[in-house]
N, C-alpha and C positions, 0 to 999 in steps of 0.2 A: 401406732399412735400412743402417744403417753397417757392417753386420760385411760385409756383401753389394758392399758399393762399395768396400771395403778389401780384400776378396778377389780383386775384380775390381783391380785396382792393382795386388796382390802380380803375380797370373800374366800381367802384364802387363809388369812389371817382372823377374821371373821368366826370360821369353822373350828381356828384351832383354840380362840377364844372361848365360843361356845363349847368346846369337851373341854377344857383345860377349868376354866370356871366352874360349867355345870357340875361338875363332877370334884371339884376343889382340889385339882390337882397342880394348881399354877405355884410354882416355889419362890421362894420371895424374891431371891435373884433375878426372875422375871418379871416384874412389879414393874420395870420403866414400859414393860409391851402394852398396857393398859395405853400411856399417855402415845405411845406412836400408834397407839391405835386412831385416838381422835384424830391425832395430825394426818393419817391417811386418810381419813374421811374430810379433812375439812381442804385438805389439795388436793379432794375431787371434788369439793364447792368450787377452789380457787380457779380449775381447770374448765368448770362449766359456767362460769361467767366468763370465761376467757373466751371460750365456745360460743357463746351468747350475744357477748359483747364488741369482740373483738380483742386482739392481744394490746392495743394499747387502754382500750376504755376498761374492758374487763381487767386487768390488772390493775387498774387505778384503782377501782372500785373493791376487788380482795383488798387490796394492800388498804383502801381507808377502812372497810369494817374489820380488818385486821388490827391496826393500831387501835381504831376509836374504842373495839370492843372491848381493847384490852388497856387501853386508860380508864376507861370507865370501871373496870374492874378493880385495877389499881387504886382508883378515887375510893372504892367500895369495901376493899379490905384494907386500907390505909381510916379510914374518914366514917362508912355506913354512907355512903352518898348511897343514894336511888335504892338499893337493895336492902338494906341495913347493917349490921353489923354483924360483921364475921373477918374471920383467919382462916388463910391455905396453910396447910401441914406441908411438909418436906417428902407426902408419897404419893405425889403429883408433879415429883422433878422431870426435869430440870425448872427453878424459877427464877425470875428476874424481877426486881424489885419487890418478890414477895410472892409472886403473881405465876402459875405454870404456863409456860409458853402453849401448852396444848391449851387452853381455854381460848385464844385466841384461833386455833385452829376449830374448835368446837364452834365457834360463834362462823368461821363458812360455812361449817356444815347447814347448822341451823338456817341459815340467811338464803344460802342457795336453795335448800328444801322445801324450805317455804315457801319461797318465792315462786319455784313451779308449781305448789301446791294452790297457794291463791290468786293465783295466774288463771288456773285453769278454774278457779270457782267466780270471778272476779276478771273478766278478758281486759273490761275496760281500765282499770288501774286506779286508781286515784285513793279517795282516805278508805273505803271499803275493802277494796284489796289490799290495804295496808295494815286493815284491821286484823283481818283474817290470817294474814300470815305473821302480825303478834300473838295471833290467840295458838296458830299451828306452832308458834315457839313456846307459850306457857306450857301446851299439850306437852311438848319434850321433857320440861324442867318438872313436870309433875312427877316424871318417875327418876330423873336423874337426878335432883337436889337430893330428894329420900336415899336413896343409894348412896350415891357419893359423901353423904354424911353420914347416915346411920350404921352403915355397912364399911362402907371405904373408907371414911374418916379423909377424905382428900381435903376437907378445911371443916369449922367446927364454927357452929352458930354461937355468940353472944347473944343475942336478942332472939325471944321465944314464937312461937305462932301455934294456935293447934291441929297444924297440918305438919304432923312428926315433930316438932316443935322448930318448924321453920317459919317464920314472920311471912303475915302476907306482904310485906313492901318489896323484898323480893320478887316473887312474881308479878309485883306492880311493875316493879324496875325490867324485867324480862319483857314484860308486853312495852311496856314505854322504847325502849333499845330497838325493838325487834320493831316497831311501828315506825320510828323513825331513820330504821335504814331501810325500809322496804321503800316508805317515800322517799330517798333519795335511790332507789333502784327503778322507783317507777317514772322518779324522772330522765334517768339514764333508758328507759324502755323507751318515752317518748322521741328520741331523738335514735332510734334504732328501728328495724320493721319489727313488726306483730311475727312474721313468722320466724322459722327456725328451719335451716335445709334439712333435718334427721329429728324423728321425733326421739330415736334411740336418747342423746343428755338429757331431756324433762323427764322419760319412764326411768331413767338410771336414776336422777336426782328422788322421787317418789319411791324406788326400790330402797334410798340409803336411806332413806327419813323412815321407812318402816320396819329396816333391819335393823336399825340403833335403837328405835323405840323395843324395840323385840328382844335386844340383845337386855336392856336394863330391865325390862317386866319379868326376863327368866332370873337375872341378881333377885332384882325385888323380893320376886316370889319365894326364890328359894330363903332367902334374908327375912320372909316371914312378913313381909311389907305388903298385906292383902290390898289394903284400901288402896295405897297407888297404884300396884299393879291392876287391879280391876277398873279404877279409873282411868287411868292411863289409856286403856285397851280400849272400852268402849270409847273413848272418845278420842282414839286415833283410826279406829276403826269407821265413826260416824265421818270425818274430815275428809280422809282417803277415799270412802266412797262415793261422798259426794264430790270433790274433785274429779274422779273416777269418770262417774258418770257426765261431768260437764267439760271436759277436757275436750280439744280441738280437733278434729278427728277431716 
């Protein structure tokens, strides 16, 4: 099965991430493995609403939070729409309109992760599970924005905030995004069952959501980024749990 051979790839690729980073051995020549990273992680989002959904609704449904995320994006480093004001740098290629195609694969990732995450805190669906799984995407961006800018430089803020000097409208914009594709996922759930034949896509989607957060709190950390990386942690670790414990069993 392809979701099952792309999994195997990511934690493969994963591992070699982790010594090639930890260790600061990655040469700049390999600098594009960063963005096929996310894309691997985010076409095992695209793969588990396929699973979820079905091959025609779950592709409808990647393919819209595929483009919307990445309009919105566009709107965002074109304009300050919803986020505020910022530039993608050119070592986050390939770009299109400005924009790295891998951020539209990062916004599966997030969307399918979460979505098992507040799924399993939240069964019944509605604006509360919607919430929750905006709040399980700000959780993300708490250590990846730090990262990705202070360290990567993958795009570089104009507008200030005193969280690393990143604006809160941003993370306003992350939970806004992330809130209103979860309700358009919740209403794709009602018109689908509650169950799932294999619990195996929800624990894989909760293994990806923990090993991404993991992979940028060891960047952080070593990048000297205490406050996120500690924030981060606790309060991906409070989420995870209690999903954990409320999950369908």
């Amino acid at each position: 099965m392809w979701e099952n051979r792309i999994f195997k790839l990511f934690i493969f690729w994963y591992i070699c991430g982790v010594i090639l980073l930890g260790f600061d051995l990655l040469p700049s020549w390999l600098e594009w493995a960063n963005a096929f990273f996310l894309m691997l992680a985010g076409t095992l989002g695209f793969l588990y609403f396929i699973k979820r959904f079905g091959a025609v609704s779950g592709s409808m449904l990647g393919i819209l939070i595929f483009f919307s995320t990445f309009i919105v994006e566009w709107a965002g480093a074109d304009s300050g729409f919803l986020f505020g004001s910022y530039d993608y740098t050119d070592r986050f290629a390939p770009n299109v309109f400005g924009v790295p195609v891998a951020i539209g694969f990062a916004w599966l990732m997030v969307m399918a992760t979460t979505h098992v995450i507040a799924r399993w805190i939240v069964p019944a669906g509605g604006l509360l599970y919607a919430a929750v799984g905006g709040i399980g995407a700000v959780i993300i961006d708490l250590i990846i924005d730090p990262v990705a800018y202070q360290i990567k430089q993958y795009w570089i803020w104009e507008d200030t905030g005193i969280y690393y000097e990143i604006p809160w409208t941003n993370f306003f914009g992350w939970f806004v995004v992330a809130f209103v594709l979860h309700l358009i996922i919740d209403l794709a759930m009602k018109k689908k069952s509650m169950a799932i034949a294999s619990e195996l896509p929800e624990k894989r989607m909760v293994v990806l959501y923990v090993l991404m957060i993991a992979m940028f709190i060891m960047l952080g950390a070593i990048g000297g980024l205490w406050l996120a990386a500690f924030l981060t942690t606790v309060l991906t670790a409070v989420i995870v749990l209690v999903a954990w414990k409320r999950r369908p069993v």
